[in-house]
C-alpha positions as a Markdown table, in Angstrom:
| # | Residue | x | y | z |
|---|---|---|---|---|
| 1 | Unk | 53.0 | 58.4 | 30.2 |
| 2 | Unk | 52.6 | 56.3 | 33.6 |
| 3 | Unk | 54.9 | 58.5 | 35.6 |
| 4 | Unk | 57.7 | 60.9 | 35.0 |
| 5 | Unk | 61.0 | 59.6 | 36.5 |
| 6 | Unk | 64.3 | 59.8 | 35.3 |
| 7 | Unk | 65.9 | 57.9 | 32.3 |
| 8 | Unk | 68.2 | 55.2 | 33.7 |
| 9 | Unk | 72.1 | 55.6 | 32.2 |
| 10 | Unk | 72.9 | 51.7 | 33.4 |
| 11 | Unk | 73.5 | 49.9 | 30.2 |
| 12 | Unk | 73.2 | 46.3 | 31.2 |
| 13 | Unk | 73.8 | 43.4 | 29.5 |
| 14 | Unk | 76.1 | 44.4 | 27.0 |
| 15 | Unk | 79.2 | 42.7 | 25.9 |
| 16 | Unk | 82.9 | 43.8 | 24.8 |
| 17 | Unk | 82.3 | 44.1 | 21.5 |
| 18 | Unk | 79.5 | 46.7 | 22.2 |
| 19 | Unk | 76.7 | 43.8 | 21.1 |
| 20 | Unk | 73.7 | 42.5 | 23.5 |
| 21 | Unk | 73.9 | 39.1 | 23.2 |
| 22 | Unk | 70.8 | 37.2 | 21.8 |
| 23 | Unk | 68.7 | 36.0 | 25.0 |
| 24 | Unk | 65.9 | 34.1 | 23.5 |
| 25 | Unk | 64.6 | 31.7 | 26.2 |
| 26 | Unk | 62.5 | 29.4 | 24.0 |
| 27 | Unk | 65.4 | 26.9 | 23.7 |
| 28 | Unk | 65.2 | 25.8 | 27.5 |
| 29 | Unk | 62.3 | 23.6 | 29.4 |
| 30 | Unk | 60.6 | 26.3 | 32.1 |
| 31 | Unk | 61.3 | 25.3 | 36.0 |
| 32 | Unk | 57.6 | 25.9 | 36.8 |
| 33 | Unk | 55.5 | 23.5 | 34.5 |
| 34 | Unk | 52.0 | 23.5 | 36.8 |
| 35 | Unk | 50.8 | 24.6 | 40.4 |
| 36 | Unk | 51.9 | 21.8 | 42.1 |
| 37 | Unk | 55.3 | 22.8 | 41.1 |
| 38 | Unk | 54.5 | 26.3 | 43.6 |
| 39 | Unk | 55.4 | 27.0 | 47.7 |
| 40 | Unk | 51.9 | 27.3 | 50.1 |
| 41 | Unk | 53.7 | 30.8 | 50.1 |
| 42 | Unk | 53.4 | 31.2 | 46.7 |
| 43 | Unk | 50.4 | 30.0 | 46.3 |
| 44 | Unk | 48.6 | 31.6 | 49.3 |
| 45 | Unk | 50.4 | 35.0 | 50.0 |
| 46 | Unk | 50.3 | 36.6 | 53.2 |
| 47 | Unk | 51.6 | 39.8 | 55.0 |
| 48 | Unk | 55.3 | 38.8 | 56.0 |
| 49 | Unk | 58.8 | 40.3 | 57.2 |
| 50 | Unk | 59.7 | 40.6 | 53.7 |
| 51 | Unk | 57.1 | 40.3 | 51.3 |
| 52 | Unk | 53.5 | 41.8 | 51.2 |
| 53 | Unk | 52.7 | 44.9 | 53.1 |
| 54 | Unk | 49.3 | 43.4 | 53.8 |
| 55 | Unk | 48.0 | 39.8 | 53.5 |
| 56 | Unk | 46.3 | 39.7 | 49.9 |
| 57 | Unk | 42.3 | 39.0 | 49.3 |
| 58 | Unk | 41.7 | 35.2 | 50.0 |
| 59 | Unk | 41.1 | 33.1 | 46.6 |
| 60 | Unk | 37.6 | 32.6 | 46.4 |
| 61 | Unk | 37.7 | 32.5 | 42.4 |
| 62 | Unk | 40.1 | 30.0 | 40.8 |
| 63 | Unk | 43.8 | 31.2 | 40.3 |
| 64 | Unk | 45.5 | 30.8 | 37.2 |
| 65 | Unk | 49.4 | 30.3 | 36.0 |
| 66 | Unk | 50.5 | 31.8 | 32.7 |
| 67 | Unk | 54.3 | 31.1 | 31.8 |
| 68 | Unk | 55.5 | 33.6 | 29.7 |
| 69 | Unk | 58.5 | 33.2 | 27.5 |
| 70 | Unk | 60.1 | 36.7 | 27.1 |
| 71 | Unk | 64.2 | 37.4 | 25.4 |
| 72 | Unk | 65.3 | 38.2 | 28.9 |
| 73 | Unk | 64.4 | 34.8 | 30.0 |
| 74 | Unk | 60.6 | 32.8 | 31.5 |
| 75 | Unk | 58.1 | 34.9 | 33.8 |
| 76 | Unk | 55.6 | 32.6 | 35.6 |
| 77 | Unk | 52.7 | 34.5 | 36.7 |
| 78 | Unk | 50.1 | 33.9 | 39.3 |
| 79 | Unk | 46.8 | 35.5 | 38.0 |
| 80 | Unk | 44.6 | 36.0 | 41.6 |
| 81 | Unk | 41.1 | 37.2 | 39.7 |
| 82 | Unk | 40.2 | 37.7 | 43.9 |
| 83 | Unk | 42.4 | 40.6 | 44.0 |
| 84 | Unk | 41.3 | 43.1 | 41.1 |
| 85 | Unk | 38.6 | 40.3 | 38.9 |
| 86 | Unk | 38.8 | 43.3 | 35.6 |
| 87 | Unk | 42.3 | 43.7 | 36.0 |
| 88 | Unk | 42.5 | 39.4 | 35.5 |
| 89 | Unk | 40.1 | 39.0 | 33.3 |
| 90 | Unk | 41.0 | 40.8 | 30.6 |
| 91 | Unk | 44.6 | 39.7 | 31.2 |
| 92 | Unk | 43.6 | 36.1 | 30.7 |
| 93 | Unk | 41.7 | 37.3 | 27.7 |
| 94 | Unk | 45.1 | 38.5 | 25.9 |
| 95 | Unk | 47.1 | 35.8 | 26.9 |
| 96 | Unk | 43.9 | 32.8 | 26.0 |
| 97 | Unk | 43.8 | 35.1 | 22.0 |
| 98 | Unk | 47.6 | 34.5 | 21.4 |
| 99 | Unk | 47.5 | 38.5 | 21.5 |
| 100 | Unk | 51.3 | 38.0 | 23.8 |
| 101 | Unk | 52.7 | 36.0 | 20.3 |
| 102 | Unk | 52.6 | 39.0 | 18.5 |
| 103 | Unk | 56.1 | 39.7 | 20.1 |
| 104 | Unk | 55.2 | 42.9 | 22.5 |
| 105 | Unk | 58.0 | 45.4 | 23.0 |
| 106 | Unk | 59.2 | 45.9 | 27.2 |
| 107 | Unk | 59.1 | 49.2 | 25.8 |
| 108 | Unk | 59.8 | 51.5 | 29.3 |
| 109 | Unk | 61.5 | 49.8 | 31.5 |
| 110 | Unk | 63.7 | 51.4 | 34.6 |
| 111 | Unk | 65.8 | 49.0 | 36.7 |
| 112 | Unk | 64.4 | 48.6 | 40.1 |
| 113 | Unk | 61.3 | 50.2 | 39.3 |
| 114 | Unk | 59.3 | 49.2 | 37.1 |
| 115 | Unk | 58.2 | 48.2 | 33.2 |
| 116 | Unk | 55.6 | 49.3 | 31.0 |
| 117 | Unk | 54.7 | 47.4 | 28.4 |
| 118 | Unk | 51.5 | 46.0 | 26.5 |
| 119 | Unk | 51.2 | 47.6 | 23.0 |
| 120 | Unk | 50.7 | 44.8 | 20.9 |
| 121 | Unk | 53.4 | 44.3 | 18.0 |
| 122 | Unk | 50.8 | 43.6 | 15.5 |
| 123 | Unk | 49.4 | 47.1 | 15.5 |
| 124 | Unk | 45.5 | 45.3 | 14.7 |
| 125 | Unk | 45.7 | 43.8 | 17.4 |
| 126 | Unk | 45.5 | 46.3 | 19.7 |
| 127 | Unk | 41.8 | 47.1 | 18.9 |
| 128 | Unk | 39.6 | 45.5 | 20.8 |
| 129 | Unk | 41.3 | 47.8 | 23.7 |
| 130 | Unk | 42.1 | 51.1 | 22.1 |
| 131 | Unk | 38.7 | 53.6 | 22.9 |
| 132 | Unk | 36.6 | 54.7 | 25.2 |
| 133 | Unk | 34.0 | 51.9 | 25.3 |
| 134 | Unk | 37.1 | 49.5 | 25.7 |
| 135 | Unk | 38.3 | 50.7 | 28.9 |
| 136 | Unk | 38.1 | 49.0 | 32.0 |
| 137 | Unk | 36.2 | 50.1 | 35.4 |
| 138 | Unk | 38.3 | 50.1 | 38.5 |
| 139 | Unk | 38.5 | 47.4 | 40.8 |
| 140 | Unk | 38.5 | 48.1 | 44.5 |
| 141 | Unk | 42.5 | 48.5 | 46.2 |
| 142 | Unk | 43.1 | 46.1 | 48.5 |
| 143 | Unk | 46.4 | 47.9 | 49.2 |
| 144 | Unk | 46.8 | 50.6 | 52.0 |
| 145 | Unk | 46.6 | 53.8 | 50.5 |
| 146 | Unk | 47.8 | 56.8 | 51.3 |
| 147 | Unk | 51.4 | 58.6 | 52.6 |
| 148 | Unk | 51.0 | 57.1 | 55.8 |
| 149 | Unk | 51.5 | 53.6 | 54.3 |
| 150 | Unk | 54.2 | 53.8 | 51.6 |
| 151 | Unk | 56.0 | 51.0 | 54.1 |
| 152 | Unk | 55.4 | 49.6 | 57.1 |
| 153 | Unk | 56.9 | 49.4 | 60.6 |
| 154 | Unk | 58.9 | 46.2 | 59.4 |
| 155 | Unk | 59.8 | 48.2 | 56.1 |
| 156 | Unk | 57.6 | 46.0 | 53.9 |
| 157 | Unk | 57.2 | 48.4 | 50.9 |
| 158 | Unk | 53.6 | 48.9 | 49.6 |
| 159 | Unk | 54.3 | 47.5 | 45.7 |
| 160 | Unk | 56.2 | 44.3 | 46.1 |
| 161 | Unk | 58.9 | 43.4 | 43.2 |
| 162 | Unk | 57.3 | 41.5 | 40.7 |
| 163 | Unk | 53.3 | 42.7 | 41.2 |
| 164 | Unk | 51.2 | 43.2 | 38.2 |
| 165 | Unk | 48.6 | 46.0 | 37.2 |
| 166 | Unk | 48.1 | 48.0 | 34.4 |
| 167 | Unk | 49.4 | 51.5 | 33.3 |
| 168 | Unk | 46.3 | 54.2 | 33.3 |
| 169 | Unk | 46.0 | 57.7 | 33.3 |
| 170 | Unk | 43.2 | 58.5 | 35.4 |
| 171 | Unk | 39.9 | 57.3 | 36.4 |
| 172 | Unk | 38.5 | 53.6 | 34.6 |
| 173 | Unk | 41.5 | 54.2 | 32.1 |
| 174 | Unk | 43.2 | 50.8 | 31.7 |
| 175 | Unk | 43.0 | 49.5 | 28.6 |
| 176 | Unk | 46.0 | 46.9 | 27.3 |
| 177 | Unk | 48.9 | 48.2 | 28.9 |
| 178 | Unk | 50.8 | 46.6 | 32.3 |
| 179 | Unk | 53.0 | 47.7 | 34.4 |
| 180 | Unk | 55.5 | 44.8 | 36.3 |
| 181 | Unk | 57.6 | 45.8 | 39.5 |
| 182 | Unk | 61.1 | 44.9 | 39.0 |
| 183 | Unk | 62.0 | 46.4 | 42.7 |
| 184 | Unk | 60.0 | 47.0 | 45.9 |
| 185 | Unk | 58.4 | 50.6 | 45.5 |
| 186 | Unk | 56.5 | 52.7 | 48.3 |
| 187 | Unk | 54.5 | 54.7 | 46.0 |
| 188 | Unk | 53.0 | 52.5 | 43.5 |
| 189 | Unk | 49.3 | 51.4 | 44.2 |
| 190 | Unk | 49.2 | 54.4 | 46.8 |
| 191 | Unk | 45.6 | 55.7 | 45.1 |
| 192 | Unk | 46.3 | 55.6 | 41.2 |
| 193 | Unk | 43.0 | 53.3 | 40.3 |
| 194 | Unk | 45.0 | 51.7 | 37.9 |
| 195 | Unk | 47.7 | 50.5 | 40.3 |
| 196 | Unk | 45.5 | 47.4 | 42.0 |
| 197 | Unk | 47.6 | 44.1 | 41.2 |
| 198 | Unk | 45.7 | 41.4 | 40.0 |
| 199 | Unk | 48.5 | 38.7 | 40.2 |
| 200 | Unk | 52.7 | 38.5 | 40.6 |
| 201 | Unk | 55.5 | 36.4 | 39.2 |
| 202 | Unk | 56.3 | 33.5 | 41.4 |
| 203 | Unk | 59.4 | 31.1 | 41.6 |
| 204 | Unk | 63.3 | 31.8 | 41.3 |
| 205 | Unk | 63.6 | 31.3 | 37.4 |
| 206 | Unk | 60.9 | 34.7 | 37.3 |
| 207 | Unk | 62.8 | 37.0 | 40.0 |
| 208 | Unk | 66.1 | 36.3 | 37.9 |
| 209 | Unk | 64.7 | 37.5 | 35.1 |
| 210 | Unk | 63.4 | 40.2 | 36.3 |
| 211 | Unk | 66.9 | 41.3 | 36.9 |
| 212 | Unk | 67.8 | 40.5 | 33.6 |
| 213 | Unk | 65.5 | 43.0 | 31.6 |
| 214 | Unk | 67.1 | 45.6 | 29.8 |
| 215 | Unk | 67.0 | 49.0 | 31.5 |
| 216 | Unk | 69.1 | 51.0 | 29.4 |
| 217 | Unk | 66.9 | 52.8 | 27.7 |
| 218 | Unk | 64.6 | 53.7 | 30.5 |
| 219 | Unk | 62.1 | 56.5 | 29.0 |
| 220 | Unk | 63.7 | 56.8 | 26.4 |
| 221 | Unk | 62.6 | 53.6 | 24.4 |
| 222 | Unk | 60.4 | 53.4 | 21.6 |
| 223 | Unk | 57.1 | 56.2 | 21.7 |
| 224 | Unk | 54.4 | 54.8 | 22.3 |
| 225 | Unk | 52.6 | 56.3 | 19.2 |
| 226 | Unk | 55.2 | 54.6 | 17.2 |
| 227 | Unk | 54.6 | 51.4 | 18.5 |
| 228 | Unk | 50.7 | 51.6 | 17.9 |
| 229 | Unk | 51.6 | 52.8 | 14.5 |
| 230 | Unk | 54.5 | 50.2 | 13.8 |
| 231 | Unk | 54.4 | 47.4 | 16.1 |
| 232 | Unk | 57.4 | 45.5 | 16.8 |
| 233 | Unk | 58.5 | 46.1 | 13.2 |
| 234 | Unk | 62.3 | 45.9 | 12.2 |
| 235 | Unk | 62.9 | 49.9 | 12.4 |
| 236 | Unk | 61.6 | 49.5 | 15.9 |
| 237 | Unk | 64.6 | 46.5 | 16.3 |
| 238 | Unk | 67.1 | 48.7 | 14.1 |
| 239 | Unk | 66.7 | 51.6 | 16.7 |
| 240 | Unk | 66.4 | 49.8 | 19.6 |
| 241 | Unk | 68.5 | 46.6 | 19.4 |
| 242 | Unk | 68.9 | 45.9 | 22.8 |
| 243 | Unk | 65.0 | 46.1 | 24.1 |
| 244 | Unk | 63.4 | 43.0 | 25.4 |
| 245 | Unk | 60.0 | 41.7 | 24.0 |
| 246 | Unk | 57.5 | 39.2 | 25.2 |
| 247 | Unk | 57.7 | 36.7 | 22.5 |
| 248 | Unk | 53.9 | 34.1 | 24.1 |
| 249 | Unk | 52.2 | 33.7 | 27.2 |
| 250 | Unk | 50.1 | 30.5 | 27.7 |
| 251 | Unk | 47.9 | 29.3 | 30.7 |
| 252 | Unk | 49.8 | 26.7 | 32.1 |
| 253 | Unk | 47.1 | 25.4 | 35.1 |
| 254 | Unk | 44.1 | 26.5 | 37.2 |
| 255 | Unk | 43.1 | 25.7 | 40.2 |
């Protein structure tokens, strides 16, 4: 596992007769439909009162949005191959082979921390990633590393809420699994390799549904070797009724 935290109790999103109601946002238009449709803020992040411990690596390679379409509702992310080019790369690579429509499990997700999720729900399709020839090298940190700069002296925390990386467990050990900040954290990206982002959700409709997520099952959620082995199969559902998947993620624009 990514880290060993305690399983969060909150059981969100549940209704009086004990059900989750179905959250499939396929049904409505995304608010973010190209770049244009972005803030300079969004589009060029820098070091500021609230957001962004430092000022991120300038963009000298094209950025690219992905809209992904999860049950809790659209994430819009901002792929930045400038600030960890593996990390993007093979991101864009899942989303550009449809490997996202295989309906991927937000399998361990704690509220105001983070989720872990990635494992394909086609169990095949996890192959071109699973091995030791399949792993990615580390990309450089651009984030201040170290104790001494979990925040800083405007309380900026080092891991802002809604950065991307991927899950590892040790040195050039990232393979398909990512890990998305669904609160501000001073310890992520603190000298894990893993832990460089290589992009973050942008615009309202994303931070809202970030907050809508289910957290209730926190590590407790489907095993991971059961999800290799199974995939997003109906037991998985039966078990876990209330877990959130990631149903497609498509490039939306570059620039």
């Amino acid at each position: 596992k990514l880290l060993s935290v305690p399983s969060e109790k909150v059981d969100n999103k549940i209704d009086d007769s004990g059900n989750r109601p179905a959250n499939e946002s396929g049904g409505n238009r995304p608010s973010i439909r190209s770049l244009k449709d972005l803030t300079l803020a969004e589009l060029h992040p820098r070091a500021g009162l609230h957001r962004h411990i430092v000022t991120p690596p300038p963009d000298k390679i094209p950025v690219t949005l992905v809209t992904c379409n999860t049950t809790a509702g659209y994430l819009h992310v901002l792929v930045h191959p400038s600030w960890a080019p593996l990390g993007a790369q093979r991101f864009l690579q899942m989303v550009n082979s449809k490997y996202f429509s295989s309906k991927v499990a937000l399998m361990r997700c704690m509220k105001k921390f983070l989720c872990q999720f990635g494992i394909a729900g086609v169990p095949s399709f996890n192959a071109p990633y699973n091995g030791k020839n399949n792993l990615l090298k580390d990309d450089p940190n651009w984030l201040p590393e170290g104790p001494d700069h979990r925040k800083n002296d405007m309380g900026v925390k080092r891991f802002g809420k809604g950065y991307l990386a991927y899950a590892g467990g040790g040195k050039n050990s990232r393979s398909n699994q990512l890990i998305l900040a669904l609160g501000d954290n001073e310890r992520l990206g603190g000298g894990s390799p893993w832990e460089v982002p290589w992009g973050e959700v942008v615009g309202e409709e994303s931070f809202h549904t970030l907050g809508e997520i289910y957290t209730g099952y926190g590590d407790n959620g489907p095993s991971q070797a059961r999800l290799h082995t199974e995939g997003s199969s109906e037991g998985v559902k039966k078990d876990f009724p209330n877990l959130d998947y990631v149903l497609r993620c498509d490039v939306i624009d570059s620039k």
